[in-house]
C-alpha positions in Angstrom: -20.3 16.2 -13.5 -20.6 17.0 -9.8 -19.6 14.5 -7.6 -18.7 14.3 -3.6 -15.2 14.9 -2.5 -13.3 11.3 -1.8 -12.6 10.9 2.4 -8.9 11.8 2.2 -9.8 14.8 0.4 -11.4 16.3 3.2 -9.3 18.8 5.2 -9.8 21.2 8.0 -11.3 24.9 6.7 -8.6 27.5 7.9 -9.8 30.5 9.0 -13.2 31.4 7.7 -12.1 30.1 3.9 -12.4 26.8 3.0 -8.8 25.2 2.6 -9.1 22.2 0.0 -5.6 20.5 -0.1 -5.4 17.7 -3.2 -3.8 14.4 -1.4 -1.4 12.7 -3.5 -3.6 9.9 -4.4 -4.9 12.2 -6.6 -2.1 14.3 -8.0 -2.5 14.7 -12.0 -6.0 13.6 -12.0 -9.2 15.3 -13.3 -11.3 16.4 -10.5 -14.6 16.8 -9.8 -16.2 18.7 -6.5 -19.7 19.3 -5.2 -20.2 22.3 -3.1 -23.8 22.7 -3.1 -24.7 26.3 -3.7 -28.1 26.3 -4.7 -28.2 23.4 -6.7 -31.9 23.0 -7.4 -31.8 26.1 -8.7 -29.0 25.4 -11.3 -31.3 22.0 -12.0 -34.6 24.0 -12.1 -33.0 26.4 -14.6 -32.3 25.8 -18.6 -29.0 26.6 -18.7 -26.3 27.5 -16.3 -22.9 29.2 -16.0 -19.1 27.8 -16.6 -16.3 30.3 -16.1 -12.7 29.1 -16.1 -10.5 30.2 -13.7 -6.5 30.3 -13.2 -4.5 31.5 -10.3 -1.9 34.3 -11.3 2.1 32.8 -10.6 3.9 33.7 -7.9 1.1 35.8 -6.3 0.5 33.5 -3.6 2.4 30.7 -1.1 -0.8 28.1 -1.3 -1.1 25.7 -3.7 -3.4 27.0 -6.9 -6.2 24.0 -6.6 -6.4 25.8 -2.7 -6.5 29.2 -4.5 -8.6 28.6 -6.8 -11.3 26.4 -5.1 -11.5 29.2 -2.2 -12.7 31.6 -5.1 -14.9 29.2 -6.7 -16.4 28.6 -2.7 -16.5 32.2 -2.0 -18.3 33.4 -5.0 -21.3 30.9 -4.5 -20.6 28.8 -7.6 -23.3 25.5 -7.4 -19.8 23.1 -8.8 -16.5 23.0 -10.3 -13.6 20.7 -11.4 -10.2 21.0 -11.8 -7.7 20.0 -14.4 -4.7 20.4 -16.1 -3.9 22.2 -19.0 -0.7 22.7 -20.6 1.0 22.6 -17.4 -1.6 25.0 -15.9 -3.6 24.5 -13.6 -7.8 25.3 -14.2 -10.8 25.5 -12.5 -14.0 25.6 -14.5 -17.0 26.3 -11.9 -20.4 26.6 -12.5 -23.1 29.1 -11.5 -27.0 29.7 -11.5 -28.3 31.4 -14.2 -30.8 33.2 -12.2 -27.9 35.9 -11.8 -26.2 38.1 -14.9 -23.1 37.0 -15.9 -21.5 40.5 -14.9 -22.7 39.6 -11.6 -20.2 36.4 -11.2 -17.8 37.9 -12.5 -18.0 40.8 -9.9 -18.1 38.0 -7.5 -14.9 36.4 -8.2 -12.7 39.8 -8.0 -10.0 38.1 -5.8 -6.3 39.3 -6.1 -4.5 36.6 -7.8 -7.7 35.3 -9.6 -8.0 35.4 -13.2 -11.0 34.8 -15.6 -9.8 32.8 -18.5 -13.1 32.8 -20.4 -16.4 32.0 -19.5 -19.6 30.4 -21.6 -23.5 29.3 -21.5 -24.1 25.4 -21.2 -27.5 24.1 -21.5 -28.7 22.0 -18.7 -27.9 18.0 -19.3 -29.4 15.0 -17.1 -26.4 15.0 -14.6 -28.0 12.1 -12.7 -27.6 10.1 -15.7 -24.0 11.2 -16.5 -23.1 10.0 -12.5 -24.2 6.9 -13.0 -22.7 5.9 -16.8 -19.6 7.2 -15.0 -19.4 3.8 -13.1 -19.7 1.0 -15.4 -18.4 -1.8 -14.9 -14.5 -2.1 -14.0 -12.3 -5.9 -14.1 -9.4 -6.2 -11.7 -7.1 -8.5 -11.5 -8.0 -12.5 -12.7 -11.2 -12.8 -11.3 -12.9 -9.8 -9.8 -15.4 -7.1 -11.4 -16.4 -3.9 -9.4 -19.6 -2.9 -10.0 -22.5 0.1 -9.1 -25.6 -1.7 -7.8 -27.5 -0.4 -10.7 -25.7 -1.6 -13.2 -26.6 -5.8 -11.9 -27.7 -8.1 -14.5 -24.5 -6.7 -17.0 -22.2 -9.0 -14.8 -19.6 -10.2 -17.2 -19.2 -14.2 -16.9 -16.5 -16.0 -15.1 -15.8 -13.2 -12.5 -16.4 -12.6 -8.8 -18.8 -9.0 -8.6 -18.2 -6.6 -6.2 -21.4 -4.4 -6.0 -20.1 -1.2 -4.0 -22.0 2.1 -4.3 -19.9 5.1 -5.4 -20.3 7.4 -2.3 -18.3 10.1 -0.4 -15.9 7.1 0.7 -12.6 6.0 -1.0 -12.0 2.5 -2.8 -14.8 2.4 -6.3 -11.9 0.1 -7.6 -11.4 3.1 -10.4 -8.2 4.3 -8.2 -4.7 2.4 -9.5 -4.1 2.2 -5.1 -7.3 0.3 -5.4 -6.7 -2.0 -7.8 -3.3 -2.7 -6.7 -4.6 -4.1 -2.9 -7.8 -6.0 -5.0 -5.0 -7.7 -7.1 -3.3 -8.7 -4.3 -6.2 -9.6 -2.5 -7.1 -11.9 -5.1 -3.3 -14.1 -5.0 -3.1 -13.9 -1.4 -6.6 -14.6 0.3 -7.5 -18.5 1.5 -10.4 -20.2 1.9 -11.7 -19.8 5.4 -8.9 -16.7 6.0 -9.7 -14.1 8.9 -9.0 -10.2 7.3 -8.2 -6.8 8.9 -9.1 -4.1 6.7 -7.2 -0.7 7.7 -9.0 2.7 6.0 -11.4 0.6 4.4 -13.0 3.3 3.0 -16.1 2.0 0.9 -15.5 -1.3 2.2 -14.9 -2.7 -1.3 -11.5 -4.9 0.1 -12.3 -6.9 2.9 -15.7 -7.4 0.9 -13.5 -8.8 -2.0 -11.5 -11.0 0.8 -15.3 -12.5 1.5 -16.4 -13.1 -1.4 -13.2 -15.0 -2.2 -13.2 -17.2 0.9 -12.4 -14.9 4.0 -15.1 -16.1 7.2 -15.2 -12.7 9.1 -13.5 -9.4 8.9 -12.5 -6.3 10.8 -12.4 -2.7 9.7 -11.6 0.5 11.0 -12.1 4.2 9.4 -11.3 7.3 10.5 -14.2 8.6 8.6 -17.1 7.4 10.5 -19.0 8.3 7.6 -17.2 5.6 5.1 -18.5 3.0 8.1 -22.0 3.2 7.0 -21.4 3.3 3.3 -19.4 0.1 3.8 -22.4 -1.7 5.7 -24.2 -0.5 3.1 -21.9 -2.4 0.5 -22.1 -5.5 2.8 -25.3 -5.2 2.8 -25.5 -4.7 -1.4 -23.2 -7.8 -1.8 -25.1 -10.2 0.7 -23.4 -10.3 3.9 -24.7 -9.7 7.2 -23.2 -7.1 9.2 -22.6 -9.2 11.7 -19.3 -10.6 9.5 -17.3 -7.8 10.2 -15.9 -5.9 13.2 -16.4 -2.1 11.5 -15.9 0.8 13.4 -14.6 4.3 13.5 -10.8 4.2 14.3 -7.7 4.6 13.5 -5.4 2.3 11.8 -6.0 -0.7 14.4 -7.5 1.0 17.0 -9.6 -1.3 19.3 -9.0 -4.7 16.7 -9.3 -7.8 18.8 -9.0 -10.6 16.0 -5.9 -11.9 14.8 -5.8 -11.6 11.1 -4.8 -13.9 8.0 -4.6 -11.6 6.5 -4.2 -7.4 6.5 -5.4 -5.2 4.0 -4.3 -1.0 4.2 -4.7 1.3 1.4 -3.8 4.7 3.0 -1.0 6.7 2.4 2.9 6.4 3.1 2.6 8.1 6.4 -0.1 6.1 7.7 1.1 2.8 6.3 4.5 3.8 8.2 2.7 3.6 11.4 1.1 0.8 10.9 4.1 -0.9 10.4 5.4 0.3 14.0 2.3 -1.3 15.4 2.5 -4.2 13.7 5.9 -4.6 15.4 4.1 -3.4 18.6 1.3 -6.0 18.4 2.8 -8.7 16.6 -0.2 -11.2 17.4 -3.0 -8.8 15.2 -0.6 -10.4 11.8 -0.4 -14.2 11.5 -0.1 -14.3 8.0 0.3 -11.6 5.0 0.1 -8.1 5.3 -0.9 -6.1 2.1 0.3 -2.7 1.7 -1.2 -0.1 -0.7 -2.1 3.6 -1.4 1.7 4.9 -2.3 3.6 6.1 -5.2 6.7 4.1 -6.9 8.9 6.5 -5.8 7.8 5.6 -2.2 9.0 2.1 -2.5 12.5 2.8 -1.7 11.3 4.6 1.9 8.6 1.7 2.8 10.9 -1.6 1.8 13.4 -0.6 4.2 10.6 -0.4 7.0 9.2 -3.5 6.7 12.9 -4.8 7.1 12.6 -3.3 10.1 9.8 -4.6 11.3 11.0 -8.2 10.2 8.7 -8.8 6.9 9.8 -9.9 3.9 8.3 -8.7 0.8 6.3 -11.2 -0.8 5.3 -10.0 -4.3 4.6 -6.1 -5.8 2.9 -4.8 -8.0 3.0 -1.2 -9.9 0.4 0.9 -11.8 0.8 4.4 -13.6 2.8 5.5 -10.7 1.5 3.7 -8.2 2.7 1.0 -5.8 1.6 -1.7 -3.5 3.4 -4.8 -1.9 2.5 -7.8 -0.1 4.5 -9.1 2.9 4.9 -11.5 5.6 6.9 -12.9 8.7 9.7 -15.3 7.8 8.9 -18.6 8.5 
């Protein structure tokens, strides 16, 4: 049930109260969050706390996941998760039992905040619930994504990618995800050189390897995603020395030319990488794989790659999502 917020989900706090903003990778999808308020207690405990909460209309300018997860934060609840209901939007958090119920409910007084109900859970094996929450996942043709704890269920005939679910973006469960892997998969060659650009959990330019690539670079602006995506090397059998990874942004310090470029970030980002593309012509000698944006973003990014003189080369689209493959003119 609780589980760590994904890298683009992190934003600034502002003020002294914790500013979550949802990024639109995530729009209309069930969320989960962590905030680790005594946790071992809520463990330790046999039951626990869930009270559903709405933010009132037109009380407030900020978004209600912001509203909302600032209550949940502020009150001291151990988790919560947001979803949609009837076109409302709900947070149901969870608190310790070691307090009275009347006590939480004091706590989350805040104007605009309402209590929809609230109810006693017993205590379940979350640990086990995390990792049944990963089994294994088929892209494309040929590739399987896979927690590490779920080897010896590899299904036959398909390339595993063993990647850890972490703090990092890019389990393969995303549509943005699976859109780059499945282009990964028609695009890569035998003996191919890759730049991977947000690689988040590592999980593309470790597809790229396993399906021929010889050596990779990578750059994160999260330096935490670079150690979960040695980590994932590391899982899947490669030394580290295959890839250039390092904190950075977009292709901040990259030295290698690539076969081919992988970037799974949003339209903003994948805007400005275009411009230095264009910039840097020599970092792309071959396809350039573009991912991360919605289908309504399509008619905004074509026209920059135009610009930039790539030709679209194939696309694919996925519950709302869009990614595209391109290249040079030869």
């Amino acid at each position: 049930m609780f589980f760590g917020l994904p890298k683009r989900g992190r934003y600034p706090h502002v003020g002294l109260t914790p500013s979550v903003k949802e990024p639109i990778y995530e729009a209309k999808k069930r969320r989960a969050f962590f905030l680790g308020n005594d946790d071992e207690n809520l463990i330790a405990s046999g039951f626990w706390w869930s009270i559903e909460l709405e933010a009132l209309p037109y009380f407030s300018d900020l978004p209600p996941e912001e509203v909302l997860m600032n209550a949940a934060y502020l009150s001291g609840c151990s988790g919560s998760e947001i979803f949609e209901e009837g076109g409302t939007t709900v947070l149901r958090a969870s608190y310790v039992s070691s307090q009275d119920i009347s006590h939480w409910l004091a706590a989350l007084a805040f104007p605009g905040v309402r209590v929809r109900s609230w109810s006693k859970l017993e205590n379940r094996s979350w640990h086990r619930d995390h990792l049944e929450a990963f089994p294994p996942l088929p892209v494309g043709e040929k590739l399987v994504v896979m927690a590490p704890w779920h080897k010896g269920k590899e299904p036959p005939g398909r390339t595993v990618l063993y990647i850890c679910p972490g703090s990092a973006f890019g389990t393969g469960w995303h549509e943005s995800t699976q859109i780059a892997l499945s282009l990964v998969e028609r695009f890569i060659r035998s003996g191919d050189t890759v730049v991977d650009v947000g690689t988040g959990t590592g999980v593309l330019f470790v597809a790229a390897l396993k399906l021929g690539a010889v050596r990779a670079a990578a750059r994160d602006i999260d330096p935490a995603a670079i150690a979960e995506a040695r980590r994932n090397m590391e899982l899947n059998g490669f030394p580290l020395a295959l890839c250039d990874l390092e904190a950075g942004s977009l292709l901040e310090g990259v030295k290698m030319e690539a076969d081919l470029l992988v970037a799974n970030i949003l339209l903003e980002p994948n805007l400005r990488l275009l411009d230095e593309l264009s910039e840097t012509r020599r970092v792309l000698s071959g396809t350039a794989i573009f991912s991360g944006m919605t289908i309504s973003e399509r008619v905004e990014f074509l026209p920059a790659l135009t610009r930039v003189g790539l030709s679209l080369a194939a696309e694919i689209t996925l519950n709302g999502w869009w990614g595209c493959a391109a290249s040079h003119p030869h």
